[in-house]
C-alpha positions as CSV (number, residue, x, y, z in Angstrom):
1,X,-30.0,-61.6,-12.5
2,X,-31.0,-62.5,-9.2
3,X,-32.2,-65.7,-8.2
4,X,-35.8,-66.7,-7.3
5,X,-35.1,-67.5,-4.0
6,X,-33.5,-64.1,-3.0
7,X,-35.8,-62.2,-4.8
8,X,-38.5,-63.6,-2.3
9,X,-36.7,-63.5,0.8
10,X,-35.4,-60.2,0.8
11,X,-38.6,-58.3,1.3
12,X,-39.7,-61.4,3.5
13,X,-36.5,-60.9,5.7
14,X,-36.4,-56.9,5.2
15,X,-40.3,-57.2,6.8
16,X,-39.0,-59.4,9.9
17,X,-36.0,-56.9,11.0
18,X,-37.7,-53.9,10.8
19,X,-41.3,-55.5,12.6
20,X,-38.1,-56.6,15.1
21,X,-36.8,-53.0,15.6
22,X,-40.6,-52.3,17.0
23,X,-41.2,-54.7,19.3
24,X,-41.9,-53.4,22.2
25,X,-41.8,-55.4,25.7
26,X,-44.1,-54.7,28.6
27,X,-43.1,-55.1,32.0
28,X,-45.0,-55.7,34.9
29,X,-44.7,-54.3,38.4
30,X,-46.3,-56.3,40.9
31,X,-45.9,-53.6,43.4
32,X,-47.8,-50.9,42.2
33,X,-49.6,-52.9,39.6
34,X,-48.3,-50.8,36.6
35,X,-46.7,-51.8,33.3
36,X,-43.9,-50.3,31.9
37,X,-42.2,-50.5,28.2
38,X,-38.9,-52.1,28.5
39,X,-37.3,-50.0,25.7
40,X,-34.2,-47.8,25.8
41,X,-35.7,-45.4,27.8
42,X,-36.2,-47.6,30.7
43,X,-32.6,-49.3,30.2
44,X,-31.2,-45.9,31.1
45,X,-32.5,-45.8,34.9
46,X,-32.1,-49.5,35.1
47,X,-28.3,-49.4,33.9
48,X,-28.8,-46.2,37.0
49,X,-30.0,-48.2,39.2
50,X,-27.6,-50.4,39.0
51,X,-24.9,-48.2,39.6
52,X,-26.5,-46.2,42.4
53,X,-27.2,-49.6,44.1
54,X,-23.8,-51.4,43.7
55,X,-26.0,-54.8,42.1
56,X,-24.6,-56.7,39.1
57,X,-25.8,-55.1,35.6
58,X,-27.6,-57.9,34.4
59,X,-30.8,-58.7,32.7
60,X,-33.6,-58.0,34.7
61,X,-35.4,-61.1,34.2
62,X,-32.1,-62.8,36.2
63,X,-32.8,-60.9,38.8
64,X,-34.5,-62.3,42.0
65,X,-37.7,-61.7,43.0
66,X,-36.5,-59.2,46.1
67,X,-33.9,-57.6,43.4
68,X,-36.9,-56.9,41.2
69,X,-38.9,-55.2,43.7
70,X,-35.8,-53.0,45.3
71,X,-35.2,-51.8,41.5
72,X,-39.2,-50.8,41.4
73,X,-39.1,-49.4,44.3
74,X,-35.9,-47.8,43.4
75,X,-37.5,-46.3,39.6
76,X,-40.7,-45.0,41.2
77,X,-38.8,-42.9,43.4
78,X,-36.6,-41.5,40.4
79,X,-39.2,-40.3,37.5
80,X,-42.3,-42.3,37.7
């Protein structure tokens, strides 16, 4: 038999991973005042980016505020 505790917390924890695996984070550029979904989708040109521009693959709220506006200037260039 399970115990009372784990027979709460499972649905309780099950609940908090998947409303995790939705979470989706908007990101704002300042440039052409436009939000984008920081998701998967957007990690692919940013990992491309990267590349392409010989910068350090790190996360993009480490980057500087010039480093963030070369990469938006970069991904509107390259698919919106």
């Amino acid at each position: 038999m399970m115990p009372r505790l784990y027979r709460i917390s499972a649905p309780l924890l099950a609940g908090l991973l998947f409303t995790a695996c939705e979470t989706r984070v908007r990101v704002y550029d300042p440039y052409r005042h436009d939000y984008h979904h920081w998701d998967a989708h957007e990690r692919v040109y940013y990992d491309r980016w990267a590349r392409e521009t010989h910068h350090e693959n790190r996360d993009y709220d480490k980057l500087n505020a010039d480093e963030q506006r070369e990469y938006w200037e970069w991904r509107h260039q390259h698919g919106g």
